[in-house]
The first five atom37 places (N, CA, C, CB, O) and aatype in JSON, in Angstrom:
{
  "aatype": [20, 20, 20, 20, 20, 20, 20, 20, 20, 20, 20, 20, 20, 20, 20, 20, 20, 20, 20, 20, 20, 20, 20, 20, 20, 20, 20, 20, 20, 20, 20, 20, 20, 20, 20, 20, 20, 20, 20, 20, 20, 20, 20, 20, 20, 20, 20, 20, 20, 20, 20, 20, 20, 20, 20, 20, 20, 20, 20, 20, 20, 20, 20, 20, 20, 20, 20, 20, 20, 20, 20, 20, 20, 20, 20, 20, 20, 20, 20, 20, 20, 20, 20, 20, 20, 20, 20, 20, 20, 20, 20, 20, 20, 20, 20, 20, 20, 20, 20, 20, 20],
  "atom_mask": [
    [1, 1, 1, 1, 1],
    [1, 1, 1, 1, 1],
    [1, 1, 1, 1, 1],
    [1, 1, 1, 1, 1],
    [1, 1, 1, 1, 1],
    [1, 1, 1, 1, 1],
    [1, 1, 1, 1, 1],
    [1, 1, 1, 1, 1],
    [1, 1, 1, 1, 1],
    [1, 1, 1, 1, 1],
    [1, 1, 1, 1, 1],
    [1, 1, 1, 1, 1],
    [1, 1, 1, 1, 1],
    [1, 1, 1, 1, 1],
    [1, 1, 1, 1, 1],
    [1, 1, 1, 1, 1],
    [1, 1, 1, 1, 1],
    [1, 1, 1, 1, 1],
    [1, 1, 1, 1, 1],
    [1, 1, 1, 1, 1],
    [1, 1, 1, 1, 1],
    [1, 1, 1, 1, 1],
    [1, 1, 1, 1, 1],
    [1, 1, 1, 1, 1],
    [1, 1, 1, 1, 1],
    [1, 1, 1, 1, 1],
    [1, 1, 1, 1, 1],
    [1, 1, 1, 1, 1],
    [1, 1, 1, 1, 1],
    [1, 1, 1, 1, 1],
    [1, 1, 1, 1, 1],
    [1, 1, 1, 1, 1],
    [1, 1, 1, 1, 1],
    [1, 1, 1, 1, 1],
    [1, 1, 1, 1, 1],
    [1, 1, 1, 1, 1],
    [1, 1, 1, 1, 1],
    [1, 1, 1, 1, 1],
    [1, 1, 1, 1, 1],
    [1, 1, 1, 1, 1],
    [1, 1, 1, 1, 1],
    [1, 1, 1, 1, 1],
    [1, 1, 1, 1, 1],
    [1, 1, 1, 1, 1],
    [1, 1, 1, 1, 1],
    [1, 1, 1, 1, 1],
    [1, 1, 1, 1, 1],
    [1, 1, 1, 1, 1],
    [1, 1, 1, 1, 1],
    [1, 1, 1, 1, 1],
    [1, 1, 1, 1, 1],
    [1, 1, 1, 1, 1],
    [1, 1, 1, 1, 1],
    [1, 1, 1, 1, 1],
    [1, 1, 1, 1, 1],
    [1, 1, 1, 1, 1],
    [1, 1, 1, 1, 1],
    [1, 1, 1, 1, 1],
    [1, 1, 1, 1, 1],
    [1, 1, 1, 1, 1],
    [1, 1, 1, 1, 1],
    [1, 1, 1, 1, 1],
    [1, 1, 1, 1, 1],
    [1, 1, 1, 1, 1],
    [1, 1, 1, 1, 1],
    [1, 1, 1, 1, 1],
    [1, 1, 1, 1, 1],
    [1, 1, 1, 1, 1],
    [1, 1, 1, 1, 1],
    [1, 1, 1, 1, 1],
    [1, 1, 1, 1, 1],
    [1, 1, 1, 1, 1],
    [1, 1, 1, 1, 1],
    [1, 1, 1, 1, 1],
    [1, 1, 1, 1, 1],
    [1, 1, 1, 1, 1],
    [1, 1, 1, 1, 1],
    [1, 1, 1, 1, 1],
    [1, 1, 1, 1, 1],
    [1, 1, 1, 1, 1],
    [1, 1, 1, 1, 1],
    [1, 1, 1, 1, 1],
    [1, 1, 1, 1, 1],
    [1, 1, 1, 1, 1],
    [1, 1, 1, 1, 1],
    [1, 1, 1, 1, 1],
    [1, 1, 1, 1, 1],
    [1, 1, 1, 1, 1],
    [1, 1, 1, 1, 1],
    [1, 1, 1, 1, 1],
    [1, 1, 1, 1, 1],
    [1, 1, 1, 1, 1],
    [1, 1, 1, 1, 1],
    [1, 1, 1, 1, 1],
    [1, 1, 1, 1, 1],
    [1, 1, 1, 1, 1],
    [1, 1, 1, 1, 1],
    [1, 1, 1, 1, 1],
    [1, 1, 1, 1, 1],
    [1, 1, 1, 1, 1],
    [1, 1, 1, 1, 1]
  ],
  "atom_positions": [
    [[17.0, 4.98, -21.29], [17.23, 3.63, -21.81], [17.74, 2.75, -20.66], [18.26, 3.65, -22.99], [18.54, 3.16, -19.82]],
    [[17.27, 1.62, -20.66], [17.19, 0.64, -19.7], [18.87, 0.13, -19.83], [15.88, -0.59, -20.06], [19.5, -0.01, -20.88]],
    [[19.4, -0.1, -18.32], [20.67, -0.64, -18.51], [20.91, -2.5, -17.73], [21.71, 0.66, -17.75], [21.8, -3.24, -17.31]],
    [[19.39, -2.47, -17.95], [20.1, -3.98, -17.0], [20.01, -4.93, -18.39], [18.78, -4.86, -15.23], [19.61, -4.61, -19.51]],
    [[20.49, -6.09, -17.94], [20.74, -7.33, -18.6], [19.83, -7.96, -19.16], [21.21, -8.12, -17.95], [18.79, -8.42, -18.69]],
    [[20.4, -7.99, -20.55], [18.6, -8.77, -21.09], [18.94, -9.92, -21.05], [17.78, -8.52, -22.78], [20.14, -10.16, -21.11]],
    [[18.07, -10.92, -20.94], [18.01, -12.2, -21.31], [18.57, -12.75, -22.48], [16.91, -12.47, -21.32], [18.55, -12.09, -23.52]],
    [[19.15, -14.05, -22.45], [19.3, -14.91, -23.91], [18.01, -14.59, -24.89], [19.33, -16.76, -23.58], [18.26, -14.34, -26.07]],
    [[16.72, -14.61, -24.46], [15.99, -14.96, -26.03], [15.55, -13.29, -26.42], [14.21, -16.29, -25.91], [15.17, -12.95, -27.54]],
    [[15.66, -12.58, -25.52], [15.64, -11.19, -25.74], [17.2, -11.14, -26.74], [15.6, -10.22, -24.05], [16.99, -10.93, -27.94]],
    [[18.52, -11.3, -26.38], [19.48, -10.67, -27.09], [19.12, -11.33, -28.38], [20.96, -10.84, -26.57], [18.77, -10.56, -29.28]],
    [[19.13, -12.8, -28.67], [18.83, -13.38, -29.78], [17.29, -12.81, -30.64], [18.83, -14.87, -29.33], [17.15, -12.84, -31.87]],
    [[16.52, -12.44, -29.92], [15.3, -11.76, -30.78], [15.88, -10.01, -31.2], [13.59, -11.73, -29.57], [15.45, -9.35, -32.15]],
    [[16.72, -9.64, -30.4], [17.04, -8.14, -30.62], [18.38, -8.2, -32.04], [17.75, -7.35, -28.79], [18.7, -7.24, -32.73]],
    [[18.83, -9.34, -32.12], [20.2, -9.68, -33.1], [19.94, -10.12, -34.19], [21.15, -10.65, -32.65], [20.73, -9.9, -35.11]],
    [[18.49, -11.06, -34.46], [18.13, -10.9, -35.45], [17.35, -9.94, -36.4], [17.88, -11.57, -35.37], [16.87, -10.29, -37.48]],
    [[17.27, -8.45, -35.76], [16.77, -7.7, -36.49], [17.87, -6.84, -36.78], [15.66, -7.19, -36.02], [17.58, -5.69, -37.11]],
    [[19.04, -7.16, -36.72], [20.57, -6.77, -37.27], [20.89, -7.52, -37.97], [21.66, -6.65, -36.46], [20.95, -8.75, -37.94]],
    [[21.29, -6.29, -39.11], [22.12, -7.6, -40.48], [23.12, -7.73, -40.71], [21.98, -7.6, -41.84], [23.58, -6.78, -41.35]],
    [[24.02, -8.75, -40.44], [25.77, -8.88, -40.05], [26.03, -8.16, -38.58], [26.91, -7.9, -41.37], [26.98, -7.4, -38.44]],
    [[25.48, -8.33, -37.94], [25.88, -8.69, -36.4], [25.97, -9.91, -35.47], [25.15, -8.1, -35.75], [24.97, -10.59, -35.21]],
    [[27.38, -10.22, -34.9], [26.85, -11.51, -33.83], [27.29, -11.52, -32.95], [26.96, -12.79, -34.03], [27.8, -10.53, -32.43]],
    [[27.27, -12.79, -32.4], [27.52, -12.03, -30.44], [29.15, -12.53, -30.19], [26.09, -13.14, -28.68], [29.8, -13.38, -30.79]],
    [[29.39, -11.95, -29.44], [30.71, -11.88, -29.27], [31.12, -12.08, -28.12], [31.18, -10.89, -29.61], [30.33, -11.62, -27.3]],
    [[32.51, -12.82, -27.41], [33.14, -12.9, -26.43], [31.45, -12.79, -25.35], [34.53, -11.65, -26.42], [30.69, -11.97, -24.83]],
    [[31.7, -14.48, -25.58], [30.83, -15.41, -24.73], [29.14, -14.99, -24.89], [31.36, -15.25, -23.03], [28.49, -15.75, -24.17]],
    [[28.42, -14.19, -25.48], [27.85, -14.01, -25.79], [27.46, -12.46, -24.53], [27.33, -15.25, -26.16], [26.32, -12.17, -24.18]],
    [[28.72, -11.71, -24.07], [28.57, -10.34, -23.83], [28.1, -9.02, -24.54], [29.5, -10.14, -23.57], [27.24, -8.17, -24.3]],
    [[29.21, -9.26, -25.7], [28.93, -8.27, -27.13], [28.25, -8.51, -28.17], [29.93, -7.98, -27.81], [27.83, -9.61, -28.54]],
    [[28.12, -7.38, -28.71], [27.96, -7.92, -30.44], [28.93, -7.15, -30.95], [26.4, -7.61, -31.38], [29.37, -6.08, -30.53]],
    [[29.29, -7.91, -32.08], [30.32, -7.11, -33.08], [30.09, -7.5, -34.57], [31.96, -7.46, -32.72], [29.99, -8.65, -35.02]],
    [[30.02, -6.25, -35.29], [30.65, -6.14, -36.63], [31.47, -5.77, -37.57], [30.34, -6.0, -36.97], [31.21, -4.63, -37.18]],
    [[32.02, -5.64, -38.22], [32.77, -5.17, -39.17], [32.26, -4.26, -40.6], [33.36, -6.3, -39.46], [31.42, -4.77, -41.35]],
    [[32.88, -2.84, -40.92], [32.12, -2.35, -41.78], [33.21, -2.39, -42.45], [31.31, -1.21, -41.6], [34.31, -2.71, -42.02]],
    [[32.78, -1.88, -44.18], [33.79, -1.95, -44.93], [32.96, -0.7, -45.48], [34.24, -3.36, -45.75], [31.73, -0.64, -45.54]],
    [[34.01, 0.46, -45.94], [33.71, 1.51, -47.25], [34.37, 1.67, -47.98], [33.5, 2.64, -47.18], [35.36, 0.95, -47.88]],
    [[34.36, 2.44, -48.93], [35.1, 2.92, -50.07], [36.63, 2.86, -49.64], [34.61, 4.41, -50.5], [37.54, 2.11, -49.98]],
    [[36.54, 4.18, -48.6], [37.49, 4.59, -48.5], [38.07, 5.19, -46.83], [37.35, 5.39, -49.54], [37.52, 4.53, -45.95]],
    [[38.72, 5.92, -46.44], [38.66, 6.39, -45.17], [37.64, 7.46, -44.79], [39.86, 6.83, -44.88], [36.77, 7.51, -43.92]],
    [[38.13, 8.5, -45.97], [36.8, 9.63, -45.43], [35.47, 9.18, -45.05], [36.37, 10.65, -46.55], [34.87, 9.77, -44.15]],
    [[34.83, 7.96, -45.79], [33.82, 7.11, -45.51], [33.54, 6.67, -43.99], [34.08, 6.01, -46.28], [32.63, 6.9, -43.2]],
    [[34.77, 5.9, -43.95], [34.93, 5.54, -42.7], [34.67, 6.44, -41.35], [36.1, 5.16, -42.74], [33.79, 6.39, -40.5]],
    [[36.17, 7.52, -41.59], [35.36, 8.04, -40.51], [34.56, 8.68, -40.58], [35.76, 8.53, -39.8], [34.23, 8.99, -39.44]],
    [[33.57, 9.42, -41.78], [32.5, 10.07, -41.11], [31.71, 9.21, -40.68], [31.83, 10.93, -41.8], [30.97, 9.75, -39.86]],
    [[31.34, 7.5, -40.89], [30.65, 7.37, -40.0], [31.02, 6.84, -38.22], [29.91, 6.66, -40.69], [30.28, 6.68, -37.25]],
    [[32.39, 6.7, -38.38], [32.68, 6.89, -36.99], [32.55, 8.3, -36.34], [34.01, 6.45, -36.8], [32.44, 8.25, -35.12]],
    [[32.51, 9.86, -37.02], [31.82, 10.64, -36.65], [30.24, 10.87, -35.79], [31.94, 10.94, -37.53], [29.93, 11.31, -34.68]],
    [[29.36, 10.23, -37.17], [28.14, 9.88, -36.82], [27.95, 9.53, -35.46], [27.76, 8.95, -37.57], [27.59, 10.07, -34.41]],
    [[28.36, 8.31, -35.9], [28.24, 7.22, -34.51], [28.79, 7.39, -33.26], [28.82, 5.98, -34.73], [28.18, 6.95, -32.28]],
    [[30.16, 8.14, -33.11], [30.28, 9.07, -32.32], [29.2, 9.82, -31.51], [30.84, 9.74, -32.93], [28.79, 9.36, -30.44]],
    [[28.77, 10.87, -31.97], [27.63, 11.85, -31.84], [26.6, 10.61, -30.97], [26.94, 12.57, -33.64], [26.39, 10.34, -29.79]],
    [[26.25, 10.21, -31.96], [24.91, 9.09, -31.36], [25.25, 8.52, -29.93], [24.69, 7.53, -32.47], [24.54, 8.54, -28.93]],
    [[26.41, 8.05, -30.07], [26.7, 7.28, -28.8], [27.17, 8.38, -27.55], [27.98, 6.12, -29.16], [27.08, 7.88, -26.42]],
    [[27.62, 9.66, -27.59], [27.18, 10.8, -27.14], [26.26, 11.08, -26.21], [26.89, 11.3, -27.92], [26.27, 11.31, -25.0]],
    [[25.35, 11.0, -27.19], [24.01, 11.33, -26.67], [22.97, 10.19, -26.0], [23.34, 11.92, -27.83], [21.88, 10.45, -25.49]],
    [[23.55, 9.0, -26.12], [23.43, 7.61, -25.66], [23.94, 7.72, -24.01], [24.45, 6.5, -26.7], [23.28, 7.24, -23.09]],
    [[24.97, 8.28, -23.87], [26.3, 7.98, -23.3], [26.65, 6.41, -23.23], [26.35, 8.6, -21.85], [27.03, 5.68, -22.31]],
    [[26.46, 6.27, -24.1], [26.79, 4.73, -24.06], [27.97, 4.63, -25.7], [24.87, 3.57, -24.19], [27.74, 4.82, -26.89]],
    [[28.98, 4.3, -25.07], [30.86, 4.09, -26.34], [30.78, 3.32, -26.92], [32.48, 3.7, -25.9], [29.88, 2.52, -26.63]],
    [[31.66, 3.03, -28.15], [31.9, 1.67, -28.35], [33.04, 1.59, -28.08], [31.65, 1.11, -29.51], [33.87, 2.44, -27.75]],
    [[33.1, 0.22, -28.27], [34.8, -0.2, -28.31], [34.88, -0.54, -29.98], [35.31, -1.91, -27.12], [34.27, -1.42, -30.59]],
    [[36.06, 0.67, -30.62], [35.7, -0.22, -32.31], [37.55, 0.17, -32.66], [33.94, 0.96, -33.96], [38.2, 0.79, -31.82]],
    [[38.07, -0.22, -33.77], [39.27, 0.06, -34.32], [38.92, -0.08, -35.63], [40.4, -0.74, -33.89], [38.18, -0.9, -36.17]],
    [[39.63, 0.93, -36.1], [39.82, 1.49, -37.54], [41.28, 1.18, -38.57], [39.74, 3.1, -37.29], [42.41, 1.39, -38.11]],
    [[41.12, 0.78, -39.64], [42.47, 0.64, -40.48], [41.83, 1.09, -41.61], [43.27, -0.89, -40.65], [40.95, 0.43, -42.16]],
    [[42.29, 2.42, -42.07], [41.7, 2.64, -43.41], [40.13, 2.72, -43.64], [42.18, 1.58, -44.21], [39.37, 3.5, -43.08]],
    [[39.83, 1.8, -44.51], [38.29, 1.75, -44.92], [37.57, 0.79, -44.35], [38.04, 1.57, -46.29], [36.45, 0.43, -44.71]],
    [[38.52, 0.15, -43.02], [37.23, -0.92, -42.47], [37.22, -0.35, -40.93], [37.65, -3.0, -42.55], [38.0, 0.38, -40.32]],
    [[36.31, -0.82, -40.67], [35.71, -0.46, -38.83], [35.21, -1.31, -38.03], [34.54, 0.46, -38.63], [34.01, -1.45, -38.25]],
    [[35.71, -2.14, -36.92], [35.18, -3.02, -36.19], [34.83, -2.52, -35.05], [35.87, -3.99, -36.04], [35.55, -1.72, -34.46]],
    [[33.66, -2.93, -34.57], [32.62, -2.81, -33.74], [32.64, -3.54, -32.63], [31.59, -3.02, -34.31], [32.83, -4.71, -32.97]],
    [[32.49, -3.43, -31.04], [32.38, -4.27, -30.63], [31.23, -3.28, -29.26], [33.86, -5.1, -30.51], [31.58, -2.32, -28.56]],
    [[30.14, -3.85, -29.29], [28.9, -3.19, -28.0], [28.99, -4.19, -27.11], [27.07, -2.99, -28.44], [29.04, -5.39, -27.37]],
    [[29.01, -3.56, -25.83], [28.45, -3.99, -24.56], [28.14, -3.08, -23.47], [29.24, -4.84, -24.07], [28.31, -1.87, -23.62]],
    [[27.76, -3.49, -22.54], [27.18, -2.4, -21.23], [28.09, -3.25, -20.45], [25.2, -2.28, -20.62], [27.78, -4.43, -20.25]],
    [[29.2, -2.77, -20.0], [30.24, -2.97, -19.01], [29.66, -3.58, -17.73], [30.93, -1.63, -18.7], [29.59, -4.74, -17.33]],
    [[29.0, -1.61, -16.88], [28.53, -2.11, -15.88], [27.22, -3.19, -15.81], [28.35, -1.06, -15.27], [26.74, -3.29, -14.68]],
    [[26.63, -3.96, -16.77], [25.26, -4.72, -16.97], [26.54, -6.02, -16.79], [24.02, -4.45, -18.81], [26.4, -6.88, -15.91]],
    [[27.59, -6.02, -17.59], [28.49, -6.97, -17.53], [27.82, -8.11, -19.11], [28.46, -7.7, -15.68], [28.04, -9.31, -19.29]],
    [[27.32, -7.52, -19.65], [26.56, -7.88, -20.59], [26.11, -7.29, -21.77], [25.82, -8.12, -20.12], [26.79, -6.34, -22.17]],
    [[24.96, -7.67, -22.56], [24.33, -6.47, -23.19], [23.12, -6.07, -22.98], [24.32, -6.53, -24.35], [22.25, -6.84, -22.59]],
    [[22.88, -4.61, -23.25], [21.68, -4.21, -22.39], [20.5, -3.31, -23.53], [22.35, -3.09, -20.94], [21.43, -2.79, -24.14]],
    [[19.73, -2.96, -23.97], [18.87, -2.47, -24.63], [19.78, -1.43, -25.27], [17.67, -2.1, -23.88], [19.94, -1.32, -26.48]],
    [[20.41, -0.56, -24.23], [21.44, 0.15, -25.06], [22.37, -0.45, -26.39], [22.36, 0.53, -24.06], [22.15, -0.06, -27.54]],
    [[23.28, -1.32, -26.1], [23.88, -1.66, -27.09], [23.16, -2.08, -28.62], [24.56, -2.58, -26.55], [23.63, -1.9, -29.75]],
    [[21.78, -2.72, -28.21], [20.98, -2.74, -29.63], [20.37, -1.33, -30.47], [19.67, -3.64, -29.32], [20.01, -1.13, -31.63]],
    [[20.46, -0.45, -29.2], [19.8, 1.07, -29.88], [20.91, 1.85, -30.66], [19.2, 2.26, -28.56], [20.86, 2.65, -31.58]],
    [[21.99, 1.27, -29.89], [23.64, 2.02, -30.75], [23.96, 1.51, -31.58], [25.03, 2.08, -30.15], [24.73, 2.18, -32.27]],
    [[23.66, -0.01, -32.18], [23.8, -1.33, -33.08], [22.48, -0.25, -34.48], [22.95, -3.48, -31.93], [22.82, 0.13, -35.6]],
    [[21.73, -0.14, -34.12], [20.53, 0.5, -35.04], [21.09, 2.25, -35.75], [18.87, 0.7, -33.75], [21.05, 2.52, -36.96]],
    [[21.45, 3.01, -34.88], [21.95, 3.92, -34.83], [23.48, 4.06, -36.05], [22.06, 3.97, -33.36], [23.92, 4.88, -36.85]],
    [[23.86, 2.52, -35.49], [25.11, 2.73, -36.2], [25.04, 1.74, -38.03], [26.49, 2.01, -34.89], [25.92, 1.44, -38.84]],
    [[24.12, 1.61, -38.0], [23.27, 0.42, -39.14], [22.91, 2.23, -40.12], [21.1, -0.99, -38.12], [23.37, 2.4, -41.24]],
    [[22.03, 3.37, -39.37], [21.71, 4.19, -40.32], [22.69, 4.71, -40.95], [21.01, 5.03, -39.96], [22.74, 4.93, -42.16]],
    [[23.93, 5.05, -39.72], [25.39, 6.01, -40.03], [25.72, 5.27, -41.77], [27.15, 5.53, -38.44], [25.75, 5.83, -42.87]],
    [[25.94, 3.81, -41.38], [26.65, 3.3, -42.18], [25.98, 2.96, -43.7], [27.12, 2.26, -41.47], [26.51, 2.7, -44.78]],
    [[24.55, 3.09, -43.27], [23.72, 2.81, -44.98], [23.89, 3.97, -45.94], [21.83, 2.67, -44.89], [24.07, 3.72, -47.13]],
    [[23.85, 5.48, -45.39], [24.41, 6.4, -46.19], [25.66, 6.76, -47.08], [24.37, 7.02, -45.61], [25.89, 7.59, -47.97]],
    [[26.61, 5.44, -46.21], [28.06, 5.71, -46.84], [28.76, 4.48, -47.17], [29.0, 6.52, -45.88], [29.99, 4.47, -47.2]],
    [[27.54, 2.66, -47.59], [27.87, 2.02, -48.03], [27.16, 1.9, -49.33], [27.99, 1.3, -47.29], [26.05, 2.42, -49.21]],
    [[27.31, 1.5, -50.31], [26.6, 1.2, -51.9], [25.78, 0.12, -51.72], [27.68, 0.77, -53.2], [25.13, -0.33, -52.67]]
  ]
}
């Protein structure tokens, strides 16, 4: 997976095929917020997503309280966002459809 810097109409064409994602701190990140039931919810899909991003090697930056989870992707060294962060954005869209209603 490609780590350089995509363009403005690339991030904006890659963000609208995310639902409740937007860009964040200057338009580096994207971030969202999940909400579940409950915690076990929660973290298994910070489990998930874990794993995924693993095998990505690409992290997030997210914090947890209970049953919500905020998100925040970027590629550090790109200083931006990079194809990665939309493949971990997708990745973390499946984690979370299994364990929202």
């Amino acid at each position: 997976m490609k780590r350089d810097k995509l363009e403005r109409q690339a991030i904006y064409d890659e963000l609208a095929k995310l639902d409740g994602w937007s860009l964040g701190d200057g338009g580096k990140s994207i971030t969202k917020s999940y909400k579940f039931k409950n915690f076990v919810e929660a973290f298994g899909f910070m489990t998930e997503a874990a794993l995924a991003a693993e095998k990505l090697d690409h992290h997030p930056e997210w914090f947890n309280v209970y049953s919500k989870v905020d998100v925040a992707l970027s590629t550090h060294s790109a200083d931006g966002l990079t194809e990665l962060d939309f493949k971990l954005a997708g990745l973390m869209e499946k984690a979370a459809a299994r364990r929202i209603d």
